[in-house]
N, CA and C atoms as a LAMMPS dump frame, in Angstrom:
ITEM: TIMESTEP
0
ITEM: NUMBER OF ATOMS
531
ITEM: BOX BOUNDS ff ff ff
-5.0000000000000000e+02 5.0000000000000000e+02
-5.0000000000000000e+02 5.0000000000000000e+02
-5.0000000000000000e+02 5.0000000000000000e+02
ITEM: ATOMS id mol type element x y z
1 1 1 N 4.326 -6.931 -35.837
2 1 2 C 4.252 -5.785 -34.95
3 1 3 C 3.958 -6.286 -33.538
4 2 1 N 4.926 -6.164 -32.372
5 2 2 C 4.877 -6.294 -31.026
6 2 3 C 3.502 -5.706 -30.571
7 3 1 N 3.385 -4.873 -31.201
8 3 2 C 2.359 -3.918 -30.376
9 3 3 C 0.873 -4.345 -30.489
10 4 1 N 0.502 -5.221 -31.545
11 4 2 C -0.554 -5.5 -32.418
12 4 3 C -1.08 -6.942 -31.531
13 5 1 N -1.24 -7.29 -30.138
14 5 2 C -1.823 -8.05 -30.073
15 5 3 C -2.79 -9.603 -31.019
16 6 1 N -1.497 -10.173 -31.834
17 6 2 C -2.804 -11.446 -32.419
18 6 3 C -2.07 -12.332 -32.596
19 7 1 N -2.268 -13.696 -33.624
20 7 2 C -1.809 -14.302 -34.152
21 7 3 C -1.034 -14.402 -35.182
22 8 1 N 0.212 -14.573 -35.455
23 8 2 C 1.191 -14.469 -36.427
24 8 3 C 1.284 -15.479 -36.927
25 9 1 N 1.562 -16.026 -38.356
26 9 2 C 1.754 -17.146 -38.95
27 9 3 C 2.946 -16.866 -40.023
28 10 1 N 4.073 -17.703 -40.101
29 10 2 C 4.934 -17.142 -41.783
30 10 3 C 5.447 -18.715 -41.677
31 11 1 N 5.628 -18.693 -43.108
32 11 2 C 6.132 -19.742 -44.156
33 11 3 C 7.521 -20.051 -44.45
34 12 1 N 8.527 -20.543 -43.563
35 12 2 C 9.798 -20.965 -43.661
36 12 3 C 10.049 -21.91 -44.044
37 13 1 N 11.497 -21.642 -45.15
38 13 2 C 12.329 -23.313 -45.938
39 13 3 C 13.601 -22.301 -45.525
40 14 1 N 14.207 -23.515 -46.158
41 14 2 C 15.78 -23.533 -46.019
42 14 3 C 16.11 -23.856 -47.795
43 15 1 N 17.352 -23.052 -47.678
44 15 2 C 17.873 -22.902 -49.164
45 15 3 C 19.307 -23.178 -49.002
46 16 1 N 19.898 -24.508 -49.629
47 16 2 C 21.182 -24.773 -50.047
48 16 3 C 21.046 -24.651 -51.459
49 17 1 N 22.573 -23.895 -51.829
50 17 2 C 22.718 -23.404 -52.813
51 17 3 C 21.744 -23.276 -53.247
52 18 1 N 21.527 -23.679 -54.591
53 18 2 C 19.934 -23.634 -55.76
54 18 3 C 18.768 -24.52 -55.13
55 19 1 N 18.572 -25.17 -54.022
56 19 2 C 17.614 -26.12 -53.381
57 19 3 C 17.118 -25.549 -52.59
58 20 1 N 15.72 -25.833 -52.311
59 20 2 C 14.924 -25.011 -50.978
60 20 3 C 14.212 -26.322 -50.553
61 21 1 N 14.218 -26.135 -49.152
62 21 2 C 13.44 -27.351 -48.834
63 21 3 C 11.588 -26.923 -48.68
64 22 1 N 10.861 -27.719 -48.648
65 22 2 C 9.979 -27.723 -48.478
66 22 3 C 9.501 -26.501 -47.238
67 23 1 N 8.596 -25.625 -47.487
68 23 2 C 8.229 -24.944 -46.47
69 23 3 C 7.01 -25.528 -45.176
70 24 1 N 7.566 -24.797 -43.949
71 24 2 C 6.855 -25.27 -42.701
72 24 3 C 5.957 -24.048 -42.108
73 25 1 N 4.962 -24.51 -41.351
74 25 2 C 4.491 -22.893 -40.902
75 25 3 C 4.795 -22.893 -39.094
76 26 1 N 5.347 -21.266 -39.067
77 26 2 C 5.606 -21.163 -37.801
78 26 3 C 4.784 -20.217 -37.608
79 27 1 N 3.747 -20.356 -36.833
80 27 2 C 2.88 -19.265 -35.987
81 27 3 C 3.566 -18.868 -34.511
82 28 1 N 3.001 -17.816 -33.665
83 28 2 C 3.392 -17.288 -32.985
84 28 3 C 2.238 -16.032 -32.391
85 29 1 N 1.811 -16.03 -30.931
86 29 2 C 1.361 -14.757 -30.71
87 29 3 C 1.743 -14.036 -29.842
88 30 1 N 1.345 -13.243 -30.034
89 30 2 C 2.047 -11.507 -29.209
90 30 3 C 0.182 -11.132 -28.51
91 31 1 N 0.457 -11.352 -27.174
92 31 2 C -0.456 -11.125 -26.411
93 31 3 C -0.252 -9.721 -26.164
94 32 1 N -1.991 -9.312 -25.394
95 32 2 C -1.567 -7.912 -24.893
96 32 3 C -0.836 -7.82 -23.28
97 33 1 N -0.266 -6.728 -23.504
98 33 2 C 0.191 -6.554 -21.762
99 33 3 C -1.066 -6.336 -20.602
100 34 1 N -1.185 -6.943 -19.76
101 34 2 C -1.678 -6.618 -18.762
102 34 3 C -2.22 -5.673 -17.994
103 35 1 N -3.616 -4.984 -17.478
104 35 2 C -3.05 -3.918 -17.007
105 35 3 C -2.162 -4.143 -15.4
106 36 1 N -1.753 -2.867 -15.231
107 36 2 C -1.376 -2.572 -13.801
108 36 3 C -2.154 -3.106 -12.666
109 37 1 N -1.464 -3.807 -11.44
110 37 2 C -2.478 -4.006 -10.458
111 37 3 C -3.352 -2.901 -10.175
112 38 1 N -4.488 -2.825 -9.109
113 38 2 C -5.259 -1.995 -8.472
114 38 3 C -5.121 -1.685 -7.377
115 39 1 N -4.533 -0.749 -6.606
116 39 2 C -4.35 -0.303 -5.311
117 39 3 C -5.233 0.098 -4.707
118 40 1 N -6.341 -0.8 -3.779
119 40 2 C -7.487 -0.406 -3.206
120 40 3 C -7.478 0.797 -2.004
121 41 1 N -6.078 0.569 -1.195
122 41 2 C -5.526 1.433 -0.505
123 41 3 C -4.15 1.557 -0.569
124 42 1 N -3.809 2.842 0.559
125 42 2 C -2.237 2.579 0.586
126 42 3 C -2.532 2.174 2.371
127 43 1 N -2.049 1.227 3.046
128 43 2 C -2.25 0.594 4.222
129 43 3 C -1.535 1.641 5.176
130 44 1 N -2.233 1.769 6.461
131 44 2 C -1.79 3.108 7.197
132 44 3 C -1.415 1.827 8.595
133 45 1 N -0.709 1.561 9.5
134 45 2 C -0.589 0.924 10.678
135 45 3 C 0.059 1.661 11.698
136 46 1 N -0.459 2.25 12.452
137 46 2 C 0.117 2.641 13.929
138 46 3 C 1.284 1.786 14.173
139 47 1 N 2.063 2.756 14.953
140 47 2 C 3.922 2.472 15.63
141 47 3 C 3.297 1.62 16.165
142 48 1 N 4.259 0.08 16.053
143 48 2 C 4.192 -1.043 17.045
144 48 3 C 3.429 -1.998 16.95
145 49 1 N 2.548 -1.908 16.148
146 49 2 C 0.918 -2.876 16.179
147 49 3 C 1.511 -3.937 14.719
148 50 1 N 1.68 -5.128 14.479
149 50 2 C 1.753 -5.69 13.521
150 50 3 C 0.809 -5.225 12.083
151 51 1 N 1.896 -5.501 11.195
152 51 2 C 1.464 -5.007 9.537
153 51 3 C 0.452 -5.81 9.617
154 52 1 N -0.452 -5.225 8.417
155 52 2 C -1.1 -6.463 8.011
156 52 3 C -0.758 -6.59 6.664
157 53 1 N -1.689 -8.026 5.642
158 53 2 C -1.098 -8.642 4.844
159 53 3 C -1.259 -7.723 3.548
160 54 1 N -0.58 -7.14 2.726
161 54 2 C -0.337 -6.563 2.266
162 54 3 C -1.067 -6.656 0.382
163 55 1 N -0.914 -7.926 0.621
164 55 2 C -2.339 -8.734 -0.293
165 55 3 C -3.54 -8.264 -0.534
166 56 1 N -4.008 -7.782 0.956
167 56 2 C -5.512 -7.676 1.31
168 56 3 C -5.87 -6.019 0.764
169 57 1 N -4.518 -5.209 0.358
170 57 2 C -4.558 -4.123 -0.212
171 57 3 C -4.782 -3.867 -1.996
172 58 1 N -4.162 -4.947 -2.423
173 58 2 C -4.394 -5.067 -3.976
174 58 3 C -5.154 -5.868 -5.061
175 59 1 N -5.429 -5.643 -5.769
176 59 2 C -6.55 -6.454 -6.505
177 59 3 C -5.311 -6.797 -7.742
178 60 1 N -5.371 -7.634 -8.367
179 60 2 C -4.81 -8.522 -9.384
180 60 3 C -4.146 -10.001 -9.168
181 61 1 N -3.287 -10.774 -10.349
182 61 2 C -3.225 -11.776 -10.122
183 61 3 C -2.067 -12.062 -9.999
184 62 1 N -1.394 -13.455 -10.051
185 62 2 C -0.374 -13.656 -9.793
186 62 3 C 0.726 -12.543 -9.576
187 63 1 N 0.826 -11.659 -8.195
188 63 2 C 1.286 -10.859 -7.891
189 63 3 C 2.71 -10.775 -7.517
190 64 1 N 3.756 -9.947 -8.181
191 64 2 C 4.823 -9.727 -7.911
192 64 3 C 5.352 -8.637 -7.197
193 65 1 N 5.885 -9.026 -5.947
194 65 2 C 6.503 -7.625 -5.218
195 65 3 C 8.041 -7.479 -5.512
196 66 1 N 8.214 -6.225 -5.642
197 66 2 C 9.409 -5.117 -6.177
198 66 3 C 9.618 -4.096 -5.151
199 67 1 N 11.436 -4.026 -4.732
200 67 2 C 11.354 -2.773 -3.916
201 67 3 C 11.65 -1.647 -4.343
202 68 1 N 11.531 -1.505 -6.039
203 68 2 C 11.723 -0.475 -6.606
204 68 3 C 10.642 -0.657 -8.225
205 69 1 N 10.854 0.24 -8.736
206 69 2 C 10.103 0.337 -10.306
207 69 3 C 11.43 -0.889 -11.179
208 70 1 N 12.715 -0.579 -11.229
209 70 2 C 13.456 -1.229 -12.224
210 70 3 C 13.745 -2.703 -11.941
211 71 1 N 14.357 -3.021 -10.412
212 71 2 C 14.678 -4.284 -10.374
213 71 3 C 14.089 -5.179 -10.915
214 72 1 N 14.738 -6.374 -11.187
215 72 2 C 14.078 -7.441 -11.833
216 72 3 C 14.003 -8.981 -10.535
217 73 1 N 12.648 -9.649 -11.181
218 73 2 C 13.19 -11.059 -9.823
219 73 3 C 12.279 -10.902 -8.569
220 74 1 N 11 -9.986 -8.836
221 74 2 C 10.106 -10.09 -8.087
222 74 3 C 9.898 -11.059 -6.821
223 75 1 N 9.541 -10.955 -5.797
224 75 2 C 9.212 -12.212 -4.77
225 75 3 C 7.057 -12.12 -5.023
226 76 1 N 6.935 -12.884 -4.838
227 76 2 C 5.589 -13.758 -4.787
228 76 3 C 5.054 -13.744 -3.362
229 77 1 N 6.07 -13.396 -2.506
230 77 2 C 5.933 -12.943 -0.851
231 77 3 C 6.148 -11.303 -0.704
232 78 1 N 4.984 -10.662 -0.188
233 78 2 C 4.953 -9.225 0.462
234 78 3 C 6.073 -8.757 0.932
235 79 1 N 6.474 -7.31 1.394
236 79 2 C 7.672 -7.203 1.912
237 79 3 C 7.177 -7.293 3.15
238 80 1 N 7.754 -7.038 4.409
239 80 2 C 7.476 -6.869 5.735
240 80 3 C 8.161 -5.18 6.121
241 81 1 N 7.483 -4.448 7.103
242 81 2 C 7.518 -3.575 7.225
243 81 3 C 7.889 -3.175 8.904
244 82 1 N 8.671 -2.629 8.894
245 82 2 C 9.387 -2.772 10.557
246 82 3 C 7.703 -1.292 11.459
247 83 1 N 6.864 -1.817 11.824
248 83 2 C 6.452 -1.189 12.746
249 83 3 C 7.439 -0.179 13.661
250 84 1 N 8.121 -0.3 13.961
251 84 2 C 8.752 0.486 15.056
252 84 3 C 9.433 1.829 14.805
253 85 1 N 9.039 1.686 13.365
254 85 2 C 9.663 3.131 12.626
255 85 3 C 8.672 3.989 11.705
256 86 1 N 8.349 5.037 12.031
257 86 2 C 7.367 5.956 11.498
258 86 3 C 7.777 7.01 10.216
259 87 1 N 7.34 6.385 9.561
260 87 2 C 7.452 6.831 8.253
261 87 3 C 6.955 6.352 6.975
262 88 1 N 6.911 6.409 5.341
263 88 2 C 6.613 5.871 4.82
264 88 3 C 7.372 4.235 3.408
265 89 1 N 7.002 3.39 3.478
266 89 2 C 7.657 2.598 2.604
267 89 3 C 7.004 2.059 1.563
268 90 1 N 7.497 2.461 0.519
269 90 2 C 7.218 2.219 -1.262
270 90 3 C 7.389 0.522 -1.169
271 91 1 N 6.763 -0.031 -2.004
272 91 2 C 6.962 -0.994 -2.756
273 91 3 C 5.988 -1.123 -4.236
274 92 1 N 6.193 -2.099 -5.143
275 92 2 C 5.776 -1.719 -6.439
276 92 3 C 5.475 -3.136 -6.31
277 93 1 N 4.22 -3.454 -7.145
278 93 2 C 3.818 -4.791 -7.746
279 93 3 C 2.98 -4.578 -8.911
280 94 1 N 3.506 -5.999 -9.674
281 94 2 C 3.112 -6.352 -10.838
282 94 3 C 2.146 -7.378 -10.517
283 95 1 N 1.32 -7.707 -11.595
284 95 2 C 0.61 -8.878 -11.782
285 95 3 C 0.932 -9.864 -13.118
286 96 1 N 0.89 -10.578 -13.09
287 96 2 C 1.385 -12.107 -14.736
288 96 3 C -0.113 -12.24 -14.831
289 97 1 N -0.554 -12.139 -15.957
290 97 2 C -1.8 -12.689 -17.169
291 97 3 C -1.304 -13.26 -17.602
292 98 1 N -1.687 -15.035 -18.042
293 98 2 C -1.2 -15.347 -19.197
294 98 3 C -0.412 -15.122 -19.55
295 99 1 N 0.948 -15.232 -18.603
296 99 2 C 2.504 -15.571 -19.156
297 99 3 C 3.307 -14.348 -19.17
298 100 1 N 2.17 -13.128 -19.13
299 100 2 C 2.359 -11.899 -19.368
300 100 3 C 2.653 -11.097 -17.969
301 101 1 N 3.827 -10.125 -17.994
302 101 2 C 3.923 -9.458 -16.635
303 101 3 C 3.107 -7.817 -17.142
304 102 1 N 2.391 -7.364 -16.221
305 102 2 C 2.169 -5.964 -16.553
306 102 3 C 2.965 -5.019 -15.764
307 103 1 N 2.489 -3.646 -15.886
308 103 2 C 3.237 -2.231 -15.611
309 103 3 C 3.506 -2.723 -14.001
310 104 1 N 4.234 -1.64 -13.407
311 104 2 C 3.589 -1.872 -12.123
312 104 3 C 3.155 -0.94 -11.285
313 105 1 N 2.214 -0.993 -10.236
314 105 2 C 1.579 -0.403 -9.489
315 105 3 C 2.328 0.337 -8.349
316 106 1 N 2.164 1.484 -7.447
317 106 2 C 3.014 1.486 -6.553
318 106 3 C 2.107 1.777 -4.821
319 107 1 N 2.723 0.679 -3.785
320 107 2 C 1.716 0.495 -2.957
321 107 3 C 2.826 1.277 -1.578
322 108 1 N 1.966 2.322 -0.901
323 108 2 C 2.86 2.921 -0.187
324 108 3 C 2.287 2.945 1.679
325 109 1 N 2.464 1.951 1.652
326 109 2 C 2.589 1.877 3.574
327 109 3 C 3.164 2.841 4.108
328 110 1 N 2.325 3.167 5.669
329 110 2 C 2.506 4.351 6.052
330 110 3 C 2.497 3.706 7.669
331 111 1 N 3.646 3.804 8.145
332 111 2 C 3.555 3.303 10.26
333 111 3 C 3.322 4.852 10.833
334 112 1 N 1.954 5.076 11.169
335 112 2 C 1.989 6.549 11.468
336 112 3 C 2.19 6.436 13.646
337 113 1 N 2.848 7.387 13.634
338 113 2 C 3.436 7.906 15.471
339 113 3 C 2.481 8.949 15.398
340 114 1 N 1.586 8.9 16.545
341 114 2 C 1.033 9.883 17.348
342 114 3 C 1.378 10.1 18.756
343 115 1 N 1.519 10.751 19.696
344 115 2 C 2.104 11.459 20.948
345 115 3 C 1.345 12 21.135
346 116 1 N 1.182 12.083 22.409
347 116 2 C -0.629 13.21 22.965
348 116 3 C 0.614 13.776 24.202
349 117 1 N 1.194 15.284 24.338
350 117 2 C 1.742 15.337 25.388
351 117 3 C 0.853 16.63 25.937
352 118 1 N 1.074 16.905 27.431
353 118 2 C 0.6 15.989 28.277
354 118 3 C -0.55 15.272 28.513
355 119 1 N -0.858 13.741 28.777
356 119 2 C -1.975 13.099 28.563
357 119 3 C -2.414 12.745 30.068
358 120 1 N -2.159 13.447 30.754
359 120 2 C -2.517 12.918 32.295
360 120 3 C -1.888 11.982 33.159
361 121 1 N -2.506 11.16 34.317
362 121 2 C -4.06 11.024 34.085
363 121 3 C -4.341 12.898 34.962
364 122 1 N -5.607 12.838 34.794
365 122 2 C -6.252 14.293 35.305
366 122 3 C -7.326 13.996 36.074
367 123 1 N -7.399 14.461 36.986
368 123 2 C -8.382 14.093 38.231
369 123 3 C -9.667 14.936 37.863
370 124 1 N -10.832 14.746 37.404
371 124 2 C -11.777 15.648 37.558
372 124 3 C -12.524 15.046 38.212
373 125 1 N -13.577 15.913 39.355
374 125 2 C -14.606 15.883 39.809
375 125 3 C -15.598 15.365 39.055
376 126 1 N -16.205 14.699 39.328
377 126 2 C -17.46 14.404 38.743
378 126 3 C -18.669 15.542 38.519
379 127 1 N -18.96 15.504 37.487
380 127 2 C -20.105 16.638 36.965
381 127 3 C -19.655 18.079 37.336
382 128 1 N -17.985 18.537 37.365
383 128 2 C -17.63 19.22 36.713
384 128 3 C -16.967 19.505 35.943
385 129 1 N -16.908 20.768 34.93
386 129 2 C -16.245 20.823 33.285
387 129 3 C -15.131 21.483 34.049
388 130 1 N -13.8 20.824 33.423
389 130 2 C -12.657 21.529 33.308
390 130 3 C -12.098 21.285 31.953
391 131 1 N -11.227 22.287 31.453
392 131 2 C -10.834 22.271 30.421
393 131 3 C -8.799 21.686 30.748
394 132 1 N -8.571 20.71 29.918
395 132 2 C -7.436 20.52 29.754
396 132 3 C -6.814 20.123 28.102
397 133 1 N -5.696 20.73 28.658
398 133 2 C -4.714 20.953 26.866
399 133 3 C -4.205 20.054 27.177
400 134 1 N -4.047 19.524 25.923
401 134 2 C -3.205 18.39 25.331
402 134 3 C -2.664 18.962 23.821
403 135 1 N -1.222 18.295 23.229
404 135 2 C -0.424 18.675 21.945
405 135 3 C -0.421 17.124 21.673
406 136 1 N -0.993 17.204 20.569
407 136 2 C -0.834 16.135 19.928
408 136 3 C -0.103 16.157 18.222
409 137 1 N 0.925 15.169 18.701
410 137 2 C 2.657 15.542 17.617
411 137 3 C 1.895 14.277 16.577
412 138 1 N 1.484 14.611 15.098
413 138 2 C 1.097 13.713 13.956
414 138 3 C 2.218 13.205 13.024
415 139 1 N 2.225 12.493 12.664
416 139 2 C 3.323 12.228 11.783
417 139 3 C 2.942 10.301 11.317
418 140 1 N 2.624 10.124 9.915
419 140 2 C 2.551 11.277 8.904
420 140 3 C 0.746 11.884 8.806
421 141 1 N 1.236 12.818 8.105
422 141 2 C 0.011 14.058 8.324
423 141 3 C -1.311 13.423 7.8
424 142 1 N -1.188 12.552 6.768
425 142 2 C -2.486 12.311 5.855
426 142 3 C -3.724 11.148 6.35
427 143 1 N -3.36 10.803 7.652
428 143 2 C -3.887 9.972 8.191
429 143 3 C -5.108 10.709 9.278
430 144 1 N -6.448 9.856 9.179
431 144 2 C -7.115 10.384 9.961
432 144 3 C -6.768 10.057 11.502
433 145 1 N -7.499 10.348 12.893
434 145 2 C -6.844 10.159 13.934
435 145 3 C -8.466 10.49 14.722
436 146 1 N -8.409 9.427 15.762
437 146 2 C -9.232 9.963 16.893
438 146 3 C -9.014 9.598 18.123
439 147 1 N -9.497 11.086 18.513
440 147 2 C -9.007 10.935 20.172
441 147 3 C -10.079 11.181 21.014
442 148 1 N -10.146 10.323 22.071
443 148 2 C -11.307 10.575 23.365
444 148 3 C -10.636 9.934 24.579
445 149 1 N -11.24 10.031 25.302
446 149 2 C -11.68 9.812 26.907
447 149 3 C -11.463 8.425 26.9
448 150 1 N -10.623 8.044 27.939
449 150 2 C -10.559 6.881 29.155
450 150 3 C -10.946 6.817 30.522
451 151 1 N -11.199 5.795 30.936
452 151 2 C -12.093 5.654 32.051
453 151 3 C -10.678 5.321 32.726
454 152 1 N -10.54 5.373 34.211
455 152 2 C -8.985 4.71 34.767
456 152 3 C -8.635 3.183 34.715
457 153 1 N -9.989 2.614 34.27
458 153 2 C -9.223 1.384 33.706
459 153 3 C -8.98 1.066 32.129
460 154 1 N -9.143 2.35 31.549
461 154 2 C -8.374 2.096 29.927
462 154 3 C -9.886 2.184 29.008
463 155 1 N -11.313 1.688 29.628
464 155 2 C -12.245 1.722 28.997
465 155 3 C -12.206 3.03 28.14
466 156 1 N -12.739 3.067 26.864
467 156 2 C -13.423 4.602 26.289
468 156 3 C -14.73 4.848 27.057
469 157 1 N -15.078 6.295 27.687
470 157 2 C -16.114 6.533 27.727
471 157 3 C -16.908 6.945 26.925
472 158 1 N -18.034 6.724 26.241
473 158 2 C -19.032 6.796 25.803
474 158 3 C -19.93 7.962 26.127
475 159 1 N -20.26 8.361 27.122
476 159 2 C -21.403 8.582 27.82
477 159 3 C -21.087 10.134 27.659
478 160 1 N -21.278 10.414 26.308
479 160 2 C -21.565 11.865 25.729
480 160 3 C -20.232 12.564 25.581
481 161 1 N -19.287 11.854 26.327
482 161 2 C -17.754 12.564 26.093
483 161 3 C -16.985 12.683 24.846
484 162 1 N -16.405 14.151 24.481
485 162 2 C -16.206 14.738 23.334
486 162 3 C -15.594 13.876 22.521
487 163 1 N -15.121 13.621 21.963
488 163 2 C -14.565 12.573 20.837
489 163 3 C -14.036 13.625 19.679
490 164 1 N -12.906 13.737 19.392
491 164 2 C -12.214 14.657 18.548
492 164 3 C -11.574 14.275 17.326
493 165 1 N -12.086 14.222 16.117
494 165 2 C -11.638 13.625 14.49
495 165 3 C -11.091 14.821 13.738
496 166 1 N -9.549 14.131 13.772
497 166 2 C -8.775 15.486 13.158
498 166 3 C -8.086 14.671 11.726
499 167 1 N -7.784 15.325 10.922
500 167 2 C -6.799 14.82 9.891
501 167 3 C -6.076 16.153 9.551
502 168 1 N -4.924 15.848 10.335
503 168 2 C -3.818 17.078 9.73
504 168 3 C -3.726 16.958 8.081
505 169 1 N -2.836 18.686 8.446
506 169 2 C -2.815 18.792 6.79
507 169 3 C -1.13 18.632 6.487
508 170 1 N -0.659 18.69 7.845
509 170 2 C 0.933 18.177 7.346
510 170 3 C 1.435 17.928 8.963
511 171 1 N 2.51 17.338 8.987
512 171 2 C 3.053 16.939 10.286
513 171 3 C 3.132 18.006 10.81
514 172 1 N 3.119 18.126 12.138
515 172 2 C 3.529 19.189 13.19
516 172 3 C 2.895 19.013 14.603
517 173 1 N 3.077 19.935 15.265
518 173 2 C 1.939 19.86 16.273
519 173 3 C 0.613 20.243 16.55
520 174 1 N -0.197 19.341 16.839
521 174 2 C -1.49 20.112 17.076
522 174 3 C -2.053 20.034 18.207
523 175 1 N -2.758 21.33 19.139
524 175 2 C -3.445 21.766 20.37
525 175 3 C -5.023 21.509 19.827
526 176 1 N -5.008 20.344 21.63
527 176 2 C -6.663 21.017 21.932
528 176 3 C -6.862 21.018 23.307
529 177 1 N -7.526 22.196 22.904
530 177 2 C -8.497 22.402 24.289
531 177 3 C -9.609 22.369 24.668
């Protein structure tokens, strides 16, 4: 039984006509399958900014990447993922135990595009409040996002300025004021 994880042993001869030769023993085992890798995350990278290693997302061993569930012929090298395009990309990996390939896992990178329109710059007075709108276009939705304040040389300000943590609930646009 395949399924039965152990050690197998049986007793083979050979038989011409009325003669059998002496019997030999052939053992054999049927290991268990593996489980599935562990997908610690699915890796999220902002438009443009280099992937990172894709490794550093999964837990198991001798790891095989797949750009689908069926193909066969795994690479042992990550896929690479074009930053410059916002959207999401599947890949599937296995891990080998002991000779053994398991199920496979499915690891789904995400290059998320954010757009803040209009983002300035905006002249305010010092120590007074004005209110300005900004639309900020998410895509994809499941990613958290934060937005604050620049100083005119690019610094974040700190110094009590609002800081805004949104996680859409699906792509579209979103206002703040």
């Amino acid at each position: 039984n395949a399924n039965s994880p152990q050690t197998y042993t049986f007793w083979i001869s050979q038989r011409e006509n009325i003669c059998e030769s002496e019997r030999i023993e052939l053992s054999f085992q049927v290991k268990a399958t593996p489980p599935a890798p562990i997908i610690i995350a699915d890796p999220r990278i902002c438009e443009g900014e280099v992937a990172p290693n894709f490794v550093d997302f999964v837990e198991g061993e001798n790891l095989s990447w797949y750009p689908d569930t069926t193909s066969s012929g795994g690479s042992d090298i990550p896929p690479n993922v074009n930053t410059d395009s916002v959207g999401y990309f599947p890949t599937w990996i296995s891990q080998t135990i002991d000779g053994c390939e398991s199920p496979r896992s499915e690891l789904i990178p995400g290059v998320i595009g954010i757009d803040i329109i209009p983002f300035g710059p905006y002249l305010v007075p010092e120590g007074s409040s004005e209110q300005i709108e900004a639309e900020i276009i998410v895509e994809p939705f499941d990613t958290p996002y934060r937005i604050g304040w620049r100083d005119p040389t690019g610094i974040y300000i700190d110094n009590n300025a609002p800081l805004l943590d949104i996680t859409p609930s699906e792509d579209g646009i979103y206002t703040i004021q």
